[in-house]
C-alpha positions as CSV (number, residue, x, y, z in Angstrom):
1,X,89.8,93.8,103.0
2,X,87.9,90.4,103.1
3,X,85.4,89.1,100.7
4,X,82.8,86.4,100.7
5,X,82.3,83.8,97.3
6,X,79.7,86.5,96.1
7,X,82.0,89.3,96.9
8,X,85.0,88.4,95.4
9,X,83.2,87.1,92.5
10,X,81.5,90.4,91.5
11,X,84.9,91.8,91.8
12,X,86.8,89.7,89.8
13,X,84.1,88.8,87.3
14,X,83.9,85.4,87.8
15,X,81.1,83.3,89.0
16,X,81.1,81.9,92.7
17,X,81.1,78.3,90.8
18,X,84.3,78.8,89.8
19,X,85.7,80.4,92.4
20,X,84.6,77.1,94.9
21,X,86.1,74.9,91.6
22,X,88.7,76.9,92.2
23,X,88.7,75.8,95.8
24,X,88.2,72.0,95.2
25,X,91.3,71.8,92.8
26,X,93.5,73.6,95.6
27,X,94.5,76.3,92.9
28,X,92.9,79.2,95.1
29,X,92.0,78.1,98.6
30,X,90.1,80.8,101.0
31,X,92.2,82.2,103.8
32,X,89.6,80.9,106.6
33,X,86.2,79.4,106.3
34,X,83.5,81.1,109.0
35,X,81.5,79.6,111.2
36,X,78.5,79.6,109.3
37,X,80.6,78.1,106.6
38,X,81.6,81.2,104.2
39,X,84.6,80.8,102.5
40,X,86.4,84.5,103.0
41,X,89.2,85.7,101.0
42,X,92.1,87.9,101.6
43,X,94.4,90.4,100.2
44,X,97.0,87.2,99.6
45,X,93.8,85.4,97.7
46,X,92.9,88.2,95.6
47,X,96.6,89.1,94.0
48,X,96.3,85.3,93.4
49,X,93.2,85.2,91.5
50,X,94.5,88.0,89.6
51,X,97.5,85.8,88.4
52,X,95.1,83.1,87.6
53,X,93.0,85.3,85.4
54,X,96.3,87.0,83.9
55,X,97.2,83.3,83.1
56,X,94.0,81.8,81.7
57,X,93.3,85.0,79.7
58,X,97.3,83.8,77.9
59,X,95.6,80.2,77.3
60,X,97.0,78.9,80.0
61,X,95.4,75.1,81.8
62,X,94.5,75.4,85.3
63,X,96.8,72.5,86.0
64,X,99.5,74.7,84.6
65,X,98.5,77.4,86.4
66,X,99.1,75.8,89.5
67,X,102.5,74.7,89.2
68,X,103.4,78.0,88.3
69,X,102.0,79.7,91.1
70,X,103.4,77.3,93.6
71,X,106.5,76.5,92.3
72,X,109.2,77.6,95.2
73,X,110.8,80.1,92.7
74,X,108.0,82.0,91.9
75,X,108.3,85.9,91.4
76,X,105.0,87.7,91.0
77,X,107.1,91.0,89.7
78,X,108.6,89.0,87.0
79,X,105.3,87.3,86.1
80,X,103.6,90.0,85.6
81,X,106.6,91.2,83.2
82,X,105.8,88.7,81.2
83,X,102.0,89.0,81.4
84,X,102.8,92.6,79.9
85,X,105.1,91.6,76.8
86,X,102.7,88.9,76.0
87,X,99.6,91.2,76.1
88,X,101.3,94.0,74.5
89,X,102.1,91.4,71.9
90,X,98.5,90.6,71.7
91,X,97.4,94.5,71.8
92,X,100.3,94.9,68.4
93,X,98.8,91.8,66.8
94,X,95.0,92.6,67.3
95,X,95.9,96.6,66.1
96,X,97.3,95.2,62.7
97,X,94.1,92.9,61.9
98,X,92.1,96.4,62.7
99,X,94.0,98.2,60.5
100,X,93.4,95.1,57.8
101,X,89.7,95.5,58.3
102,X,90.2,99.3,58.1
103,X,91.9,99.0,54.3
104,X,89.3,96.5,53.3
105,X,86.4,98.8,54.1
106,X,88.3,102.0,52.0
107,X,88.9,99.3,49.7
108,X,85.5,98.0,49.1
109,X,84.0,101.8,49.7
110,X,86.4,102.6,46.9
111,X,88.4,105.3,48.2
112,X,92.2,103.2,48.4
113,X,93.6,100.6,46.7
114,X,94.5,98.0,48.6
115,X,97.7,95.4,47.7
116,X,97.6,91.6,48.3
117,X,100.2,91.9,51.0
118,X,97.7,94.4,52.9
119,X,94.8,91.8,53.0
120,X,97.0,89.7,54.9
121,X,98.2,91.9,57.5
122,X,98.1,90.5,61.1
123,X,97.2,86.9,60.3
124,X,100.9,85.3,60.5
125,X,101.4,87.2,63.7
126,X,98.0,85.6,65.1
127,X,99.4,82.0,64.5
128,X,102.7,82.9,65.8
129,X,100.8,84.3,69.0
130,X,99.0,81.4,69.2
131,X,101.6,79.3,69.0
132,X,103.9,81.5,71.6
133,X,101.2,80.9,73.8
134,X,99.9,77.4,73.1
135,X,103.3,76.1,73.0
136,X,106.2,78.5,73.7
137,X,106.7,77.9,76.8
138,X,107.5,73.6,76.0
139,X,109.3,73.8,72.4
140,X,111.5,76.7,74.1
141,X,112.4,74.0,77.1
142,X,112.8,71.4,74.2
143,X,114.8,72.9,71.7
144,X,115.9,76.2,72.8
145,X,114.8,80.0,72.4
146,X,117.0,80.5,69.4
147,X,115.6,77.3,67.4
148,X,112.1,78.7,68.4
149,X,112.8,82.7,67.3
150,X,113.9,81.3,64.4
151,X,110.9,79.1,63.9
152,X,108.6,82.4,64.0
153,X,111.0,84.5,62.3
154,X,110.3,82.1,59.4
155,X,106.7,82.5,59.6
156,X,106.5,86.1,59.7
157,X,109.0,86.4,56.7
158,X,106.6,84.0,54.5
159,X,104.9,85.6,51.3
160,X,101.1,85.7,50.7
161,X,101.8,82.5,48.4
162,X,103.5,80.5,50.6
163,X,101.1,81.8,54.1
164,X,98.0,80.1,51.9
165,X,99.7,77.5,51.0
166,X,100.5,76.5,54.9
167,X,97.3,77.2,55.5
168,X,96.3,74.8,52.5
169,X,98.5,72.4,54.0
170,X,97.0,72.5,57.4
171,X,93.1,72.3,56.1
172,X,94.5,69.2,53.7
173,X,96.2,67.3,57.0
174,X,93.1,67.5,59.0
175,X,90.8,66.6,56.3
176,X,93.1,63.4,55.1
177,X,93.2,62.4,58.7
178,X,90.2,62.6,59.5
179,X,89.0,60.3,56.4
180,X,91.7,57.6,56.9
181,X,91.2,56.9,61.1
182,X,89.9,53.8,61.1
183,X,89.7,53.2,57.5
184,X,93.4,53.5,56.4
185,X,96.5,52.0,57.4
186,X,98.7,54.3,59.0
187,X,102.2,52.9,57.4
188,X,100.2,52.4,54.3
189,X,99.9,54.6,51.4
190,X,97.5,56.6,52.4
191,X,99.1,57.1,55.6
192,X,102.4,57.9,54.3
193,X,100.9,60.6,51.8
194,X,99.3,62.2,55.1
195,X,103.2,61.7,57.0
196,X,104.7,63.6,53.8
197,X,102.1,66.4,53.8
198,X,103.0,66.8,57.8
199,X,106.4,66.7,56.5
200,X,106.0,69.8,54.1
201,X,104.3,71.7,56.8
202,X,106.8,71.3,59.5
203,X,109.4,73.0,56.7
204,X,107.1,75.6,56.9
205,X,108.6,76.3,60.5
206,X,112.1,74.9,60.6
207,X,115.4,76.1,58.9
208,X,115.9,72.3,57.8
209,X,114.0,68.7,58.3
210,X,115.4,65.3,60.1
211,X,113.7,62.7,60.0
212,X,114.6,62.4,64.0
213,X,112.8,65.4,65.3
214,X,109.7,64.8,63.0
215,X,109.3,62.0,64.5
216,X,110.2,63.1,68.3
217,X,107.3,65.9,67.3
218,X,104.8,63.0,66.2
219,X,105.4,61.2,69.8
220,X,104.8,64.8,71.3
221,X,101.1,64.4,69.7
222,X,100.4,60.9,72.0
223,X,102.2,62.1,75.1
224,X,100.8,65.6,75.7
225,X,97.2,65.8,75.6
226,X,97.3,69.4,74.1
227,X,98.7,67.8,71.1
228,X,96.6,64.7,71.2
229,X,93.1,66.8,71.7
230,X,93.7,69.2,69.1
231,X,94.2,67.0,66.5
232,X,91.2,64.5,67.9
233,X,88.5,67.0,68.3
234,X,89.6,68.2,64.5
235,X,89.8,65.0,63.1
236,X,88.1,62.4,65.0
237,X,89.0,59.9,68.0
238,X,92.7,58.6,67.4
239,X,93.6,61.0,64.6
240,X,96.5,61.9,67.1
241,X,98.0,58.2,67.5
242,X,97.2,57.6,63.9
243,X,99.1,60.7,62.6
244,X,102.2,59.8,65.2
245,X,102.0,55.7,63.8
246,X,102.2,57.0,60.2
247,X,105.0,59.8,60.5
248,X,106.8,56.7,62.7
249,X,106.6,54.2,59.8
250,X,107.6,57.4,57.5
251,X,110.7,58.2,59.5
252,X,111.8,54.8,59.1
253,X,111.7,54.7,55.4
């Protein structure tokens, strides 16, 4: 079957914008174009725009997406594998924060106690889902699938105590930062107090620090924009390079 913009847009759920952006960044292409200038998509089209969706609904950037789709060894069989694992993943971690709000309402409605362990059910396995899928795919590449099940073994296996106080750490980083860009000098003291910090929170996911791969993470946060925009848009223009310049002048001292 063949479907116009419109058509394949109600289908799919997507607006017929995005389908011709779609179009202009050569990541789904129409099979033929009519003569009265209709862009018309086919069955190959529409199995592709499914993998598209599957991909951006993981977190996935279009760019990404693209090289994917056409590298030469692509297998849609296996891709969609992993599509399953990671939503099933998704579908484990989203059941255990539902249960959470389920033992909170008896809690509060005064029919079960609840423990401190409980009220903190499915929030490490969001941030290690997050990071599976923000990240998983380059840190595995980097440093291995071992090094990187060990990293969220770590995570999961962290007590109440020690989960807030990450997430302590995390809030204190971006707050520090985002008062010392422009104001501070990265290799000064300030800077190095904000290095250290980043410090303790990388421990937080490693078996042990070097001084080495915190600072081949900190050139990770210049070079790949995911890095570089998180910590901007949280902290302010340059938080990024300023962060990487301080854990630099850190790693040499």
């Amino acid at each position: 079957m063949e479907y116009t913009v419109k058509q394949l847009g109600d289908l799919a759920g997507v607006s017929g914008r995005t389908l011709r952006y779609y179009d202009q960044i050569d990541l789904l292409k129409p099979a033929w174009v009519s003569a009265a200038g209709y862009r018309m998509y086919g069955p190959k089209e529409v199995k592709r725009l499914q993998q598209i969706l599957f991909f951006r609904e993981l977190g996935v950037d279009l760019e990404t997406i693209r090289e994917l789709i056409d590298a030469p060894g692509f297998d849609e069989k296996q891709a969609l594998l992993r599509h399953r694992e990671r939503l099933l993943e998704r579908k484990r971690q989203l059941d255990l924060l539902l249960e959470n709000v389920e033992r909170t309402l008896a809690a509060l409605e005064g029919g079960t106690a609840m423990s401190d362990k409980d009220r903190f059910m499915g929030f490490k396995e969001k941030l290690v889902r997050e990071n599976e899928e923000k990240y998983g795919q380059e840190a595995r590449e980097r440093w291995g699938d071992a090094a990187f099940d060990a990293s969220n073994a770590k995570v999961l296996g962290l007590t109440e105590e020690k989960y807030a106080e990450l997430e302590s750490l995390s809030r204190e980083i971006i707050e520090s930062l985002a008062a010392a860009v422009g104001k501070e000098d990265p290799a000064g003291a300030e800077g190095q107090r904000i290095a250290d910090l980043h410090r303790r929170w990388l421990c937080f996911f490693w078996p042990e620090y070097s001084k080495e791969a915190h600072l081949g993470v900190a050139e990770m946060y210049v070079a790949d924009e995911r890095f570089t925009a998180y910590y901007d848009n949280q902290a302010g223009q340059g938080a990024a390079q300023f962060l990487r310049d301080a854990i630099a002048a850190y790693a040499k001292n």
